[in-house]
C-alpha positions, -999 to 999 in steps of 0.1 A, spaced: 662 -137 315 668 -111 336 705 -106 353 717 -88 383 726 -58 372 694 -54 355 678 -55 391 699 -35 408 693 -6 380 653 -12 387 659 -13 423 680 21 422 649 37 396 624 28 424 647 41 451 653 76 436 613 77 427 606 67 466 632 86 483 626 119 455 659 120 444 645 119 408 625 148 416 652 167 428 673 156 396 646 165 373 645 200 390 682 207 387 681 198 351 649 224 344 671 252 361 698 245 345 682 244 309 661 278 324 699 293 328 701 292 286 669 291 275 676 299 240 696 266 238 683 231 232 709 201 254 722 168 246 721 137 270 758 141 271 759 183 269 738 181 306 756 152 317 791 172 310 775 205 324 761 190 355 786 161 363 763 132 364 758 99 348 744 97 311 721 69 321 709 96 353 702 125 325 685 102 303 660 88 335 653 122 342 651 133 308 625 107 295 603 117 325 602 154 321 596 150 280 562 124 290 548 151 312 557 180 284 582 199 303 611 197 277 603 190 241 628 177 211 644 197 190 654 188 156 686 164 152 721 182 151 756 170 164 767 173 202 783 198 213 804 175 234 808 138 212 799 153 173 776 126 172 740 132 157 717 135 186 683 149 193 682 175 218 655 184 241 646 224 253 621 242 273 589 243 251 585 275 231 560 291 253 577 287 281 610 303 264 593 329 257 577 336 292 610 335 301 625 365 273 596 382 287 610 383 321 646 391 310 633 421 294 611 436 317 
């Protein structure tokens, strides 16, 4: 059985797909993981940084580890809760097109 709030989450999903909000979110989370490259984020690390929702980084998240923009890392604890998590990062050839850059 489905309740309300359950159709008002799928009704904002849709709405940030349609309108391209969740393109725009999924954009703001590559920069910022371009900005420390050499890192690997949490759910909660990128919610903290960028002051949105967990349940916003984790949409966006999910989406941008199906196409193969952001891979996971291997577990270790948050940064921000200590709790055992496994982060996502830039895929290695992509970090490295980016030292590449920084050194030239």
């Amino acid at each position: 059985m489905r309740i309300a709030a359950q159709d008002t989450s799928i009704r904002a999903f849709r709405a940030h797909n349609l309108t391209g909000a969740a393109a725009g979110q999924r954009e703001k989370i590559l920069k910022h993981i371009e900005a420390g490259a050499q890192r690997d984020w949490s759910i909660g690390e990128l919610a903290n940084e960028l002051g949105w929702q967990k349940s916003t980084v984790s949409a966006r998240l999910n989406e941008l580890l199906a196409c193969g923009e952001l891979q996971e890392r291997p577990k270790r604890k948050d940064r921000v809760s200590g709790v055992l998590i496994r982060p996502v990062a830039l895929p290695a050839v992509q970090t490295d097109l980016f030292a590449g850059v920084r050194n030239a």
